[in-house]
N, C-alpha and C positions, 0 to 999 in steps of 0.2 A: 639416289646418287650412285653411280658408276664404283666398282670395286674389283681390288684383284680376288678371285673368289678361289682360284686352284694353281698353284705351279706346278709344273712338270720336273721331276727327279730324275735325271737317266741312274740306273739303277743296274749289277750285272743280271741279280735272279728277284725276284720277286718276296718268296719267302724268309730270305736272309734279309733282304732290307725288312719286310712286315715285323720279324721278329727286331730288330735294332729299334725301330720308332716305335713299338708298341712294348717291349719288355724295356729297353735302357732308356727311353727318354719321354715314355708314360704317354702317347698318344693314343688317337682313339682309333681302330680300322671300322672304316665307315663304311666300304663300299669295298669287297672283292669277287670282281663278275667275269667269269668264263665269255672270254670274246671270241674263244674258236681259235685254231690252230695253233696254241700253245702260247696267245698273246690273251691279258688280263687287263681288265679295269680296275687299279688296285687305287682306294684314297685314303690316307691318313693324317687325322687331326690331330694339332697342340689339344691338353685339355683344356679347359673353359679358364681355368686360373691360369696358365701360361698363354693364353690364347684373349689376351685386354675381353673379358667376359664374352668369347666367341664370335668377334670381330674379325679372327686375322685370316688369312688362306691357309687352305688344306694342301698339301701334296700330292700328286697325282705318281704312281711310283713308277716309271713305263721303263721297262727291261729294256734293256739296250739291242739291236738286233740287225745292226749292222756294224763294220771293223769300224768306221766315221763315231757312230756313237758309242761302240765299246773304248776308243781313243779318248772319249772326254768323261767317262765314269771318273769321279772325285777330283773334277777338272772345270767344273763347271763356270765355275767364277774367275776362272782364270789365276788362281793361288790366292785370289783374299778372298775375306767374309763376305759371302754374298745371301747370307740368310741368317737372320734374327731372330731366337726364340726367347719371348718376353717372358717373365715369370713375376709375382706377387710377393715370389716368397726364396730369394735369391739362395739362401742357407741349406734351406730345406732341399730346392731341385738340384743343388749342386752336389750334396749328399748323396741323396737318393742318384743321381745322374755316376758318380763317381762307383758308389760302390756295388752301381751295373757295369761298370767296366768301362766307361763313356774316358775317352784319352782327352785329358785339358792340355791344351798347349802352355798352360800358363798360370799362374794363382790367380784368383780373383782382386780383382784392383778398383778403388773410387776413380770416378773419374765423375766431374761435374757433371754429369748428366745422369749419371746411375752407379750401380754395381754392376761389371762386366769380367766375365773368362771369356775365351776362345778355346771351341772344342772340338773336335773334329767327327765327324760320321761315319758310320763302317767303312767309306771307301775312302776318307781323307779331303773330303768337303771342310773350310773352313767358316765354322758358325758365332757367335758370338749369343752366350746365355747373359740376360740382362735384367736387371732390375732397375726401371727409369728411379731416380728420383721423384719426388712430389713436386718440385721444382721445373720440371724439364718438360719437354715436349718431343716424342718423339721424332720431330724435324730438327733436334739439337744435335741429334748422337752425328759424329763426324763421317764419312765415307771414306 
């Protein structure tokens, strides 16, 4: 069955983003490969418990490298949440997420489908950290 297996991040530098997803918000760096002339194949993963047991897509982190894509660095979704990181354990990665210095927009709130903050990424990407319900399906959460 067909899957989104990577999205593309525009990002300004590579190692500021690698250090954000991998020190504040516990992913894994899967793949960082020298592509020549100063451009990188950089991937990083949710870990396996925020990631529904390693189902979900990776990030692909690609440095911005033109004024067109340096113009939409933390613009990507156009000012709403357009990326979802699930978690098992809502308390836990909000803790640990916070006191990496990760900026919540917001307290954490029930909403009938889980527990949800919106939080924002080194450049001001709006993300929403979530814990479905047992009740819920992830085609429930609203858009």
């Amino acid at each position: 069955m067909p899957r989104i297996a990577t999205v593309a991040l525009v990002v300004h530098e590579y190692d500021e983003a690698i250090a954000f997803f991998v020190d504040a918000l516990g992913f894994t760096l899967d793949e960082d490969t020298d592509m020549g002339g100063g451009k990188r194949w950089v991937v990083v993963t949710p870990s396996q418990a925020a990631n529904d047991a390693g189902t979900g897509a990776s990030l692909l982190l690609a440095r911005a490298a033109s004024d067109e894509q340096r113009a939409v660095v933390g613009a990507q979704g156009g000012g709403r949440v357009w990326l979802f990181l699930h978690t098992d354990d809502f308390a836990r990665d909000h803790a640990r997420m916070t006191a990496a210095g990760v900026h919540f927009r917001e307290a954490p709130r029930q909403e009938p489908y889980g527990t949800v903050a919106v939080f924002e990424d080194l450049y001001g990407n709006p993300w929403d950290l979530l814990q479905m319900s047992d009740l819920s399906e992830p085609s429930e959460v609203p858009s």
